[in-house]
MARFI-332546 format. One record per residue: x, y, z of N, C-alpha, C in turn. Coordinates in steps of 0.05 Angstrom, whole numbers, plus 5000, padded with zeros to 4 digits. Each point is the difference from the previous one (the first is absolute). Last residue first. Example, Ala and Ser with C-alpha at 12.3 -4.5 7.8 and 13.67 -1.06 7.14 Angstrom:
// residues 2
525749555142501650245001498550225014
500648854999498250245000501850245000
// end
This chain:
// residues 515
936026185697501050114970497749884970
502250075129498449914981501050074972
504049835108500050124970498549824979
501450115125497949804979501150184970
500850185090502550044990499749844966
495049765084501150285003502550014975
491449204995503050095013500250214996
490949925008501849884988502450055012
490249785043501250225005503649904971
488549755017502649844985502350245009
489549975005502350065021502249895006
493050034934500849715012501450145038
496450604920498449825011500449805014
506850704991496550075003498849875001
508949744992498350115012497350115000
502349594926500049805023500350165027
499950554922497249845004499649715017
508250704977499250025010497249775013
505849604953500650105029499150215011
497949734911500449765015500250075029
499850654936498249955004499949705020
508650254970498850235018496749945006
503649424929502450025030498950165012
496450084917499249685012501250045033
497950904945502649785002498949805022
494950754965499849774994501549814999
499750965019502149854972498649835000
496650415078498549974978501549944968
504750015084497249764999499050064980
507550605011500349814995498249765004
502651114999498949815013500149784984
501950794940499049995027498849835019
506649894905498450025010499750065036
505949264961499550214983497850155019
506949135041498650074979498750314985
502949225077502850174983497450034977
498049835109499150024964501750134978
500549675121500550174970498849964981
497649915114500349824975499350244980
501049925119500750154969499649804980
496150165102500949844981499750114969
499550455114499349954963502249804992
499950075102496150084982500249954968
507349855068498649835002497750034990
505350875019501749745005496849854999
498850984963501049785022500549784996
497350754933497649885024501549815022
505750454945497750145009498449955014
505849434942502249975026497850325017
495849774917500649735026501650085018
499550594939496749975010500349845017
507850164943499450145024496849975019
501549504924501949985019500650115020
494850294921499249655017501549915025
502850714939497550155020498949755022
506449964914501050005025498250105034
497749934911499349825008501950035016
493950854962502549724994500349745017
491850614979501349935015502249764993
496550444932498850195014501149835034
504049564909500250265003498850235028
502148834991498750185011500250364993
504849034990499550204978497450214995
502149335068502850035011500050244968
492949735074500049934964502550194999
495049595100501950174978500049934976
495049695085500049974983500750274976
497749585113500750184979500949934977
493349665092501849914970500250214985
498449825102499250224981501549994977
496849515104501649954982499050264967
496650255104500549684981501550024980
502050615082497650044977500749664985
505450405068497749905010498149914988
506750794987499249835010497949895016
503050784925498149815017500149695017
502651124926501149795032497449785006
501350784941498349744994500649885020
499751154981500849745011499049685001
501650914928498649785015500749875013
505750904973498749784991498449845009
501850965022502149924984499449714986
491650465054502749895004502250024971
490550494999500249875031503449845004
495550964946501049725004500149875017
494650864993502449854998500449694999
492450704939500049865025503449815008
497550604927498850185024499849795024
506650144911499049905014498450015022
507550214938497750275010497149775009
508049504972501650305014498550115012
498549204946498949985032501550345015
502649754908497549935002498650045023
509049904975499750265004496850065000
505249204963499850085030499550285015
500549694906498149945012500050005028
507750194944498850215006497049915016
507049294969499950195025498150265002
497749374938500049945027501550135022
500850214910496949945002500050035035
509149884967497850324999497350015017
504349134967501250155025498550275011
498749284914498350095025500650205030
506049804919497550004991497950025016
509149805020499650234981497250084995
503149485085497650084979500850094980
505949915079498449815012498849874970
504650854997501449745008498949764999
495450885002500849894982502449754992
497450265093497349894985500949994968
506450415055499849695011497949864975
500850954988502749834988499649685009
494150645042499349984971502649834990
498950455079499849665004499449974971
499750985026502949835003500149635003
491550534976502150134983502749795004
492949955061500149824974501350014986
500950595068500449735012499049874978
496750804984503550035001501449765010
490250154997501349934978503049995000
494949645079500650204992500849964967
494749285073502950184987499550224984
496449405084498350164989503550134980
496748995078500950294983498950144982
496049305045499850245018502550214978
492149274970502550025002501050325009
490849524998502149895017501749974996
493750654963499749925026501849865011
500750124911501850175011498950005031
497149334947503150034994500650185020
490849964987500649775015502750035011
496050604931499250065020500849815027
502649844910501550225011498550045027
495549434960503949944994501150095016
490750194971500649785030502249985007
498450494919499450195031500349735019
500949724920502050045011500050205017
492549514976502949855005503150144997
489850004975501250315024502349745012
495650074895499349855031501850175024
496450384899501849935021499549865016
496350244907500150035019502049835016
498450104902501050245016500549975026
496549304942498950304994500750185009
504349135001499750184981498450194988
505649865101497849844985499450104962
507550095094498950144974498049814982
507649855075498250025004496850144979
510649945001498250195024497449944998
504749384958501550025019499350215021
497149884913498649785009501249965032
502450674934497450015008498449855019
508449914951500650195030497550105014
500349424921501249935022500150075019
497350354928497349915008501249755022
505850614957498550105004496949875014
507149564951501150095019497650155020
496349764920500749715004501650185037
498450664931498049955014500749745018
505650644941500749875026497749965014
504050144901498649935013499549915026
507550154936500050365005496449835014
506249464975500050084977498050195005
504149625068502450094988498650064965
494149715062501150175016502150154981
496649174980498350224999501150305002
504249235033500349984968498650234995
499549835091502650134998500049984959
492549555035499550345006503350165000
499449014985498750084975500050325010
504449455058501950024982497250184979
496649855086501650255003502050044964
493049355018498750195000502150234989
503249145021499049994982499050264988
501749845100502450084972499750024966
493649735082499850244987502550084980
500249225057496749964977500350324987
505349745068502050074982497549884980
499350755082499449614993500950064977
501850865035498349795013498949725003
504250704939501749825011498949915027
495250624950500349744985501849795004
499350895042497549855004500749684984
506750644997499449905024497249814998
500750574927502349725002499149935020
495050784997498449624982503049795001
501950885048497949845013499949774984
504950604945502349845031497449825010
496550584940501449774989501949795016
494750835033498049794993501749764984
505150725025498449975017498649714994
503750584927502449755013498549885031
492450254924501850185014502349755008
491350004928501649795017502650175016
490150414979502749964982501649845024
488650154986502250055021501849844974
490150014985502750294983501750045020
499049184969499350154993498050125022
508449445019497049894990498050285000
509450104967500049755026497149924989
508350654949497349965005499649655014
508750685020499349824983497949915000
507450805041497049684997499549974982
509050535022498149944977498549795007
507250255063499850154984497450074976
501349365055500250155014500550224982
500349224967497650045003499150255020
508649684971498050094975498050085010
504849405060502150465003497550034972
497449075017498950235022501450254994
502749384939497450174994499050095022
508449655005500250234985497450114999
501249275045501350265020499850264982
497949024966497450145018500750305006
506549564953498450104983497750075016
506849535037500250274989498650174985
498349155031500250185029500750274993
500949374940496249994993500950175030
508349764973499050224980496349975005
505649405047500450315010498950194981
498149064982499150115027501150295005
500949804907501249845020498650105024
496150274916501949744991501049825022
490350564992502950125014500749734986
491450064989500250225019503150035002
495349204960499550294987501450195018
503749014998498950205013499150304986
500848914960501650285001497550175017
500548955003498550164982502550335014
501249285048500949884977499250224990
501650345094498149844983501749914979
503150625064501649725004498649794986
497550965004502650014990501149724991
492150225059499550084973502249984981
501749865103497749834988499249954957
505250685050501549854999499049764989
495950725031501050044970502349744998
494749985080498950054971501550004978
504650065084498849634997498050014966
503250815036501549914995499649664987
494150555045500050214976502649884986
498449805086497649784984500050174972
506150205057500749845000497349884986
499250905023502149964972501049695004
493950155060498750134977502449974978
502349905096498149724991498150104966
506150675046501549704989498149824994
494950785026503050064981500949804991
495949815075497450054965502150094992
505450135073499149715000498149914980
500150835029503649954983499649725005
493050345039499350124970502349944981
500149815095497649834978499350084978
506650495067500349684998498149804973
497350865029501750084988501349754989
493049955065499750034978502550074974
502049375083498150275004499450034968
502449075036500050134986498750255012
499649125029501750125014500750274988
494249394972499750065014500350155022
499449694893502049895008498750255037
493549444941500750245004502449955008
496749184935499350115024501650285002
495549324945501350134990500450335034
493749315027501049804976501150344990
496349425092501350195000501450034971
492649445056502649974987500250334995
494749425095500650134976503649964979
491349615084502849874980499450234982
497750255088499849764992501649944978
499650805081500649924962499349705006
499850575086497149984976500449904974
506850275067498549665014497250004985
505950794983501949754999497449775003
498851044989497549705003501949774997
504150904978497750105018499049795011
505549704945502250175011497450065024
497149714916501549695025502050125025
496150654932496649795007502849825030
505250454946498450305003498849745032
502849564919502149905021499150355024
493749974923500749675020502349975021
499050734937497950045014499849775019
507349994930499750245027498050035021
499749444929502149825013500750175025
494350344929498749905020500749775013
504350504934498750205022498949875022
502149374934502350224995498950155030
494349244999501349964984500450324996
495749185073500250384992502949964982
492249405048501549974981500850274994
495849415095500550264976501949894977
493549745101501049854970501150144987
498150115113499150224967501649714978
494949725101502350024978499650294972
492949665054501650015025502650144982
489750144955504049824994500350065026
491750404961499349855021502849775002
498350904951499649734988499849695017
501850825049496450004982500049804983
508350095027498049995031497250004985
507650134949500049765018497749975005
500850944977498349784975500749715011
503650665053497849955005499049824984
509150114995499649825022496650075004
503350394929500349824985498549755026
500950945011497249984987499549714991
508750385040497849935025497050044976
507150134946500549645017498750065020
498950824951499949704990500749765020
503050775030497050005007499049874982
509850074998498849835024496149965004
505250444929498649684990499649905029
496651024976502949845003499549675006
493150724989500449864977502649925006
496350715051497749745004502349764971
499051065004502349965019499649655009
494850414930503249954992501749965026
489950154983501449715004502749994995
495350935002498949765035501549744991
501450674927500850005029499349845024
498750094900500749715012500350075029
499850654924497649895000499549665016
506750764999498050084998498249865008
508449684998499150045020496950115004
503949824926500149775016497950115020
503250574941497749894996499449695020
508450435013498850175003496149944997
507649454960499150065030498450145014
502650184907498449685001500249955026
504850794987497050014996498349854998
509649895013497950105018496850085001
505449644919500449805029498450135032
502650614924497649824991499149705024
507250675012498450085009497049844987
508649714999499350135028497449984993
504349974905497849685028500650015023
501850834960498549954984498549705021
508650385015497950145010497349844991
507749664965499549895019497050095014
503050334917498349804999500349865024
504350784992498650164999497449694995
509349965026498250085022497850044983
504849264951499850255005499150065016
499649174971501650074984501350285011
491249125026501550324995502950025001
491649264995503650024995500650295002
490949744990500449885027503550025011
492150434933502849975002500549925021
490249954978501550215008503749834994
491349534985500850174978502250225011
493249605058502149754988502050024971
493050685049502949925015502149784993
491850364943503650215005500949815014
492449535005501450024970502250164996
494550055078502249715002500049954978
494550735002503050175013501749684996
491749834963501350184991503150095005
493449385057501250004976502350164986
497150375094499749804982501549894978
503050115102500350084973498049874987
500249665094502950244993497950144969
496749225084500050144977502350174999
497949065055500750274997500250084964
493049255063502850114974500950275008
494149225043500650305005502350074991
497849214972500549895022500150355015
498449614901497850065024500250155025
508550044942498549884991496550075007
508750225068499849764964497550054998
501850355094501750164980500549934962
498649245081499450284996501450174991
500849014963499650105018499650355008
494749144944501550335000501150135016
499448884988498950255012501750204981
497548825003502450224991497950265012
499048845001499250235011502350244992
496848824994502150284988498950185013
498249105048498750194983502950194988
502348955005500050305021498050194986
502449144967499949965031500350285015
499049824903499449745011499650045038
504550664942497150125008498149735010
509650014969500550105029496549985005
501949784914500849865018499750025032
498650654931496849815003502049725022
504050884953499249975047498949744992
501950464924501949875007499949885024
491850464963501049664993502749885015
497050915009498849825018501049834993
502450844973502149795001498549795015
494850754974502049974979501849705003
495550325079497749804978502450004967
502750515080499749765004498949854978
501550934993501649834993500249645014
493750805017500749924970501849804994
497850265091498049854988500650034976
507150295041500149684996497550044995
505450894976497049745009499649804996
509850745016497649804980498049865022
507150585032497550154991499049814983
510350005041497049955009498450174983
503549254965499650274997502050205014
495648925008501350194999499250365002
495849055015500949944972502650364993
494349295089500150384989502649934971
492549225052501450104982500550295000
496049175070499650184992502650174988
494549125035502250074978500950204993
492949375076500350184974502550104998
497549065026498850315011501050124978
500749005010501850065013498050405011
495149064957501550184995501450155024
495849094985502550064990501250354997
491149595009501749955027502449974994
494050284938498850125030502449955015
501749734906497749935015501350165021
503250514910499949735014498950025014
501050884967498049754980500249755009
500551035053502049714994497849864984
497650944990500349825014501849865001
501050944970499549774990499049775027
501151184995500249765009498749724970
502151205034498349824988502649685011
498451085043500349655003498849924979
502351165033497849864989501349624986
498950825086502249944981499349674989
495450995064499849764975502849854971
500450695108499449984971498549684989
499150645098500749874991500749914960
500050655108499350044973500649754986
501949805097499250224992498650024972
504749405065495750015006499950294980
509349745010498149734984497250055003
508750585009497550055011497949884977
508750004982500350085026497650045017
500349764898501149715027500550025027
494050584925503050025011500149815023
492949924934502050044982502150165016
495149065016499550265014501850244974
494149184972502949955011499950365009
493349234951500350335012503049915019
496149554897500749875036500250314999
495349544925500950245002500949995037
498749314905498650075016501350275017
498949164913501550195002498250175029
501749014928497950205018501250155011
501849344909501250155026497550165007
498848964958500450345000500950125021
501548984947499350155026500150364998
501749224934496950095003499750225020
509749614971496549725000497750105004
507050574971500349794982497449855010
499150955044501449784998500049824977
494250904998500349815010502649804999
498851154981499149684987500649815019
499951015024500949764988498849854995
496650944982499849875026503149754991
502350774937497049865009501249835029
504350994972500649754992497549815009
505850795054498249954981499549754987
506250285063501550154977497549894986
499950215096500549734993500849954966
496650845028502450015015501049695000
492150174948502050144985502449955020
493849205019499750355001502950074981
495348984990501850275009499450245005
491449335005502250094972502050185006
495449245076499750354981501950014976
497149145060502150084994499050314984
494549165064500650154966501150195000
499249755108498549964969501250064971
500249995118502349804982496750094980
502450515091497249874977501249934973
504149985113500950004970497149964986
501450135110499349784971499850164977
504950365104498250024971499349734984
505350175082498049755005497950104976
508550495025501149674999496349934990
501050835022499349974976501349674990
495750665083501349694994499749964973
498550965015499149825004502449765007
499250914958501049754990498149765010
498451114998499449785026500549754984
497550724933500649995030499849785010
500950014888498950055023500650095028
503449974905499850275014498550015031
500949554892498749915023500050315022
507549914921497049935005498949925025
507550744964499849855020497449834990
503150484931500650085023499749755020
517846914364499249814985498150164975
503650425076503549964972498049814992
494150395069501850234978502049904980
494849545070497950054982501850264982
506149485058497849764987498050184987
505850535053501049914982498849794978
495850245083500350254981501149914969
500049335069498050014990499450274991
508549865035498549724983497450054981
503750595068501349964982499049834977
495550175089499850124976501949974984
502849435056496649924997499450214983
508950085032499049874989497849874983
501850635077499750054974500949894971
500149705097497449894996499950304957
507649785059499849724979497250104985
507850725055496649905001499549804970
506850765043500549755006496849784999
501950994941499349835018500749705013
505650904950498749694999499849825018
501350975022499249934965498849724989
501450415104500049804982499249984969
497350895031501749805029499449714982
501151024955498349775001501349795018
// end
């Protein structure tokens, strides 16, 4: 499995709202693109998710009234031949709510992954925008390969019930063989049933869909907000289009310089350091920690019931059994924002009295799993995106021997994550580079923004991003704080500086710490 844990905020959005009602091919296909700079958008009423958007009702309106409208741009689906075959990749939007002549343009949001749907996940988090939405339309996308946006398929249901159930840890040739070959065969269906868009879905051919949606949204400037993955997709955007950024932020950012191997021992540390900050959290209360006496005994006690569970599942959400697979994922997942810790101390109580639905409906919420079964195709996007633009390819026997670093890094997550690199092995389309190039000079100013208790991009990633994009482009500002990304904490300090750039074109000091 390529990237076990997704670099992506936007599964968040099902988290929440799974968790909230449980603990309480190609479209289009035309010939001849055309000038597709000079499409008009049919801006209307919003559809009810698709299953590949993870389902779910139309959105609801804004705090002050305003509804989202939603519409369908053509974008070529091989950038090498723009008059050619084209897809439908599918735009919702907010207006700006302030007067006419105050607004700046549009805004446009990638929330991660890769493979989440900003048209889902914009409206989840509209309110937090309502500031920014005074003076800018909102706007978020599926990009291709998500959601609307000509999804890639792999697996039904069913089979993405084994696969998230398979032993992800092997022990033995005879359970390595095993996730080879289950891993290939979830490619394999890839390919089956995705072949015309899987060679099309690398993030450079996002960021030339990002510089058309400019152009049709009628912006000289792109505006952006790209948050974990989509710190990748933006500095991707300012690299291809230096003299097209306008004022963007940049929030729990990619580290850039990274190949994959690099980024998976890097979630290693950023996973057991927020797996640290927790139990530590739970330990350092007045009221007594259910879960463990001393921070090391609630770390020890997790370690034991993943070796248990590997051995012996444990009933989940009926009639799937909570496996060590699915119990590693719901931690991780829950160390996503520290709103979910709460979640994670009651499903580790459970857990230990032999109930592992609470965990289980964690790891659900992380692949994507709705509660009737169905799937959003978020992590065929994952993988299908991941391994397009990452050019290596490892071996089990090369995982085998990096295994000591990664348990180093992880007791607890090491495994996981080194063997997930073995995901893109059987792969039908190659990779394109070792890592993204962001380089840009020239490009306007590009506020980065680290969370220094970042598990899925650590925060040494911030840093490299800047000294990445070049001399005189990014401006750094920290957040000593919890959690993936840092605007939506709601920390007064970060929202301050981002939202005076953006709307003021307030540029902050470099070097700026928030807490």
């Amino acid at each position: 499995m390529a990237n076990p844990f997704r670099l992506c905020a936007a599964a968040l959005t099902t988290s929440t709202v799974l968790l909230a009602a449980l603990l309480a091919g190609c479209s289009g296909g035309a010939k001849d693109g055309g000038d597709l700079t000079a499409q008009k958008l049919d801006w209307k009423d919003c559809p009810t998710p698709s299953q590949a958007e993870g389902g779910g009702s139309s959105p609801s309106p804004l705090p002050d009234g305003a509804k989202w409208q939603c519409a369908t741009m053509k974008a070529p689906l091989d950038w090498s031949k723009p008059k050619g075959d084209t897809i439908g990749l599918a735009l919702i939007r907010a207006k700006a709510t302030g007067n006419a002549g105050e607004r700046i343009g549009s805004l446009v949001f990638n929330f991660g992954g890769p493979g989440g749907s900003g048209v889902t996940t914009l409206p989840a988090f509209g309110a937090d925008y309502a500031a920014l939405n005074t003076r800018y339309d909102l706007v978020s996308f599926d990009p291709r390969g998500v959601g609307r946006s000509a999804p890639v398929e792999c697996e039904s249901d069913a089979q993405l019930d084994a696969y998230f159930q398979q032993d992800a840890t092997p022990d033995n040739s005879t359970e390595r063989t095993q996730l080879l070959d289950r891993t290939k065969t979830f490619n394999d269906a890839c390919e089956k049933h995705s072949k015309k868009v899987l060679p099309h879905v690398r993030t450079t051919d996002a960021a030339r869909d990002m510089d058309l949606m400019r152009q049709v949204l009628g912006d000289d400037k792109l505006h952006y907000f790209g948050i974990s993955y989509g710190t990748e997709l933006g500095g991707v955007y300012a690299h291809l289009f230096p003299r097209n950024v306008g004022r963007a932020v940049f929030d729990a950012v990619v580290d850039p310089s990274e190949d994959p191997e690099q980024s998976a021992l890097g979630q290693a540390k950023g996973f057991q350091l927020a797996l640290d900050n927790f139990a530590e959290d739970c330990t350092s209360k007045k009221t007594e920690c259910p879960i463990g006496n001393t921070a090391q005994d609630v770390k020890d006690r997790i370690a034991k019931l993943l070796q248990d569970l590997e051995k012996k599942p444990i009933p989940g959400v009926f009639p799937r059994q909570l496996t060590q697979t699915a119990a590693t994922n719901g931690i991780a997942q829950s160390l996503y924002s520290k709103d979910f810790w709460e979640y994670l101390t009651e499903g580790l109580q459970q857990a230990y009295e032999g109930d592992g639905k609470i965990l289980m409906l964690l790891s659900d919420s992380m692949n994507g799993r709705s509660e009737n079964g169905e799937y959003s195709n978020i992590t065929a996007a994952n993988i299908a995106i991941n391994c397009s633009d990452e050019k290596p390819r490892y071996t089990a026997d090369y995982v085998q021997q990096k295994l000591p670093a990664f348990r180093s890094a992880s007791p607890v997550f090491g495994d996981y994550l080194a063997w997930g690199m073995v995901g893109c092995t059987d792969w039908a389309v190659p990779g394109a580079a070792d890592h993204p190039d962001v380089g840009a000079p020239g490009s306007a100013p590009i506020l980065v923004v680290g969370n220094t208790g970042d598990p899925a991009t650590p925060y040494e990633g911030a840093k490299k991003m800047v000294d990445a994009l070049g001399k005189g482009v990014a401006v750094e500002v920290t957040y000593k704080g919890q959690g993936h990304g840092a605007y939506d904490s709601k920390n007064k300090c970060v929202q301050s500086a981002v939202n005076g750039y953006l709307l003021d074109g307030k540029v902050p000091k470099t070097g700026t710490v928030c807490s």
